[in-house]
N, C-alpha and C positions, 0 to 999 in steps of 0.2 A: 532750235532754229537759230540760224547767224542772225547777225544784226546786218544790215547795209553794209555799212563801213568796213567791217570784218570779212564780210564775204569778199569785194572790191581787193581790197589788200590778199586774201587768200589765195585767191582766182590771179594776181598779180604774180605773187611768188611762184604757184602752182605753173606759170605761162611762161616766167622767167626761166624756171630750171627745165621745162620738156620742150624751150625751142633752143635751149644753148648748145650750141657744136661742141662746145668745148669740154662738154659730158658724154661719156659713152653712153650704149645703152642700158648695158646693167645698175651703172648708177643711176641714171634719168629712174628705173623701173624703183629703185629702192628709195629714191625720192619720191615719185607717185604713192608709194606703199606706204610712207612712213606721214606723208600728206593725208593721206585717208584716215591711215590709226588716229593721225591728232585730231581728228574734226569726229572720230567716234563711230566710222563707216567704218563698215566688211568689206575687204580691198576684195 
């Protein structure tokens, strides 16, 4: 399980790269995917 702080910052990062225009959607998908591998979830 996260800690507070860790999640807050996670969930930041996580929000920053799936609302930015300036990624397509194949990257935004391979950031979600590679977001998930790091925290230890089955995308």
């Amino acid at each position: 399980m996260l800690r507070e702080e860790q999640l807050v910052r996670w969930t930041d990062f996580y929000n920053s790269a799936r609302d930015n225009p300036a990624l397509d959607d194949r990257i935004t998908v391979l950031i979600q995917l590679a977001a998930a591998l790091g925290l230890g979830c089955d995308p």
